[in-house]
N, C-alpha and C positions, 0 to 999 in steps of 0.2 A: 024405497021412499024417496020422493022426489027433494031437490033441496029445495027448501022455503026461503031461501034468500033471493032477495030479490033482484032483477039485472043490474041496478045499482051497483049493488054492494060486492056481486061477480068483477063485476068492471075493475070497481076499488083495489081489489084485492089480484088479479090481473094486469093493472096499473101497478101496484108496488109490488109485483114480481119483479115484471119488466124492469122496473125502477131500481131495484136492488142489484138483478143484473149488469144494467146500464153502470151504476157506482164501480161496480170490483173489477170492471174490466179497463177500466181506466189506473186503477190503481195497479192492478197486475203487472202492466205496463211501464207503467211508470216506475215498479220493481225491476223490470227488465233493462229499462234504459240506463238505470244507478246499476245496475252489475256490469252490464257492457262498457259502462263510462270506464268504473272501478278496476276493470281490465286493461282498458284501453290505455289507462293511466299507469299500472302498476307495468306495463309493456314498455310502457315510453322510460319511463325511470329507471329499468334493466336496460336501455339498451342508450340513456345518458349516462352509466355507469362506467357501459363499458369504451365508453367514447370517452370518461377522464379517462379511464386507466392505462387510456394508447396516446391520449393528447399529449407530441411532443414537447409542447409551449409549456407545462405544466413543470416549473420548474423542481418542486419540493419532493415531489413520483422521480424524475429525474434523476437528484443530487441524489434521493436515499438510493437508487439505484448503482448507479455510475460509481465504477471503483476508483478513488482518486488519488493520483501518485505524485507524492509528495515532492516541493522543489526547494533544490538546494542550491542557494545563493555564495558563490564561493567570492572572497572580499579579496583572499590573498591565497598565497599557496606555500606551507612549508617544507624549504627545503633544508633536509639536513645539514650542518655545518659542524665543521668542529671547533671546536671553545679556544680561542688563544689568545692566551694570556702574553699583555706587548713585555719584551724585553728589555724595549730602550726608548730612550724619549726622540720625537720629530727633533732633528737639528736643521733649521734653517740658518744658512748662511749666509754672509753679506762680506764685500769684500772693499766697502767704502768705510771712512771712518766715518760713526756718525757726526751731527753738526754740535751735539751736546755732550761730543765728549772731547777729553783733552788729552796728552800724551806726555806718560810719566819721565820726565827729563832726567837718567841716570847714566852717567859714561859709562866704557868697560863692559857693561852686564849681556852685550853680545846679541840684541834682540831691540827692537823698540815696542813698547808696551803703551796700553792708552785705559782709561777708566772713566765713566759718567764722570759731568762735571762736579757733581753733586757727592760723589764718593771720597772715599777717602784710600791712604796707601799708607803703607809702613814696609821697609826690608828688612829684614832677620837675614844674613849671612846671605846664604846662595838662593834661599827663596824672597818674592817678592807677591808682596799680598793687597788686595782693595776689599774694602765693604763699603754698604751703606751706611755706618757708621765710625767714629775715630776705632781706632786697634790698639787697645792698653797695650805698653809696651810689656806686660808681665803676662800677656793674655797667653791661654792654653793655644790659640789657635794664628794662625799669619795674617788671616782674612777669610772672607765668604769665598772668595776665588782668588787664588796663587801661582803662581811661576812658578819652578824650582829645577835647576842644573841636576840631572840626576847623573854618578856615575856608573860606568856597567853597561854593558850595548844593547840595542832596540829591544832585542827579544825577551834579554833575563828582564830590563826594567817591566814590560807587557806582564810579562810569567808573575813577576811578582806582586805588581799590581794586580791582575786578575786572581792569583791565589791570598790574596787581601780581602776578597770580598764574598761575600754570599751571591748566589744566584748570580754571578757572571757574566758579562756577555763583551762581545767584542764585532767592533764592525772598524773598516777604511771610511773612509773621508778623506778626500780634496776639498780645500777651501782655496780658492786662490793657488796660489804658488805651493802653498801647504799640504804635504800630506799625512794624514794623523791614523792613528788608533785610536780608537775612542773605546771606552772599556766603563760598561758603567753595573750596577750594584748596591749592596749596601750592607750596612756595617753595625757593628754594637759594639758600644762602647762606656769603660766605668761612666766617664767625664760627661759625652756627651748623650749617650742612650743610642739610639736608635737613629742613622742617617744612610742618606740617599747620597748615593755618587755618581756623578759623571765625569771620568778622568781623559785626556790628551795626554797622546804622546808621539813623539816630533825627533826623529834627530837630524840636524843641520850639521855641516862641518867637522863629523864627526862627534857631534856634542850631543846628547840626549836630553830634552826639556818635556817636563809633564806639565801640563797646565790641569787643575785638580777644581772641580767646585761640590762642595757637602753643606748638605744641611739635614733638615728634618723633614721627611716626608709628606707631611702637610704640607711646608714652604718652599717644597722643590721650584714649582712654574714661577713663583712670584720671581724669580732672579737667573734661571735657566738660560735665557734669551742672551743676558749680560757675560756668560760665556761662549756661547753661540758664536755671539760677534767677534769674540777676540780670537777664536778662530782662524777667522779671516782677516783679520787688519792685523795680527802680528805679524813682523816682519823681521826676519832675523840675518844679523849681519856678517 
């Protein structure tokens, strides 16, 4: 049976063959081009990846990596020492009288003595005494700092001075012309409790003299100095 369609309608139908062809091959294509892209992309991303994970510049890949060794800042350095405790007080010496003091005029007494001017003096028999304040004649003590004729020779008067006191100690001194034992300590007592000593001892002419200064622990430095000096400006005759 022949077809009764007419060439028209073959053509038609021939035309949107072609035609429908002509569409999907365009599209095919253009499916090919998005995959090749999607490749070509997904390439490039692998291999910017592995370009951070080498990039030295990258600091934060770096620090986690890099093991970091810690620095110690040394300020000072300790060395051991061992702990010592002073035994005796700094005596600075002076062998001028100062300009503010004045010299205690006693005949006989074998010695010449001097005291702030500002001080005061009293003798009791063989000892002789100054404070910063007058010295009741009834007082328990001679003065903050005394003289005193001791008899018995250099050594026993030292022995027994040092067996007078607690914790002991004993050094020489030159002052000038003078050469001393200094012996200092300290003491307890009903009267005055608890005092701090620094004692001289001297003998000239066969004569032994202790020069003695006590007080109370706290008021050691306030008047230390004021024996110090006499030290050195006593002058014995």
């Amino acid at each position: 049976m022949q077809d009764s369609s007419s060439p028209s309608i073959r053509n038609i139908r021939a035309a949107e063959s072609s035609g429908g062809v002509s569409k999907v091959l365009p599209m095919v294509l253009l499916v090919a081009v998005i995959a090749l892209a999607s490749v070509y992309l997904i390439s490039q991303s692998g291999n910017q990846d592995s370009q951070t994970d080498n990039d030295p510049a990258d600091n934060s890949d770096t620090n986690t990596e890099t093991e970091v060794t810690p620095t110690v800042t040394v300020t000072s350095i300790a060395t051991p020492t061992a702990t010592v405790t002073p035994t005796s007080s700094e005596t600075d010496v002076t062998v001028e009288v100062p300009a503010n003091w004045k010299e205690i005029e006693i005949e006989g007494i074998g010695y010449k003595f001097y005291r702030p001017s500002t001080w005061f003096f009293r003798r009791n028999a063989s000892t002789l005494g100054i404070a910063p304040e007058p010295i009741p004649t009834e007082s328990e003590t001679a003065g903050l700092v005394t003289i005193t004729q001791r008899s018995g020779s250099l050594s026993s008067v030292v022995s027994s001075t040092k067996s007078s006191l607690d914790s002991a100690t004993e050094e020489s001194l030159d002052a000038g012309p003078n050469s001393w034992i200094i012996v200092e300590g300290s003491e307890d007592s009903v009267i005055f409790g608890t005092r701090k000593a620094k004692i001289g001892v001297i003998e000239n002419s066969g004569k032994v003299y202790v020069l003695e200064y006590r007080t109370a622990p706290e008021a050691f430095n306030s008047n230390v100095n004021v024996f110090n000096t006499l030290l050195g400006i006593i002058t014995f005759e």
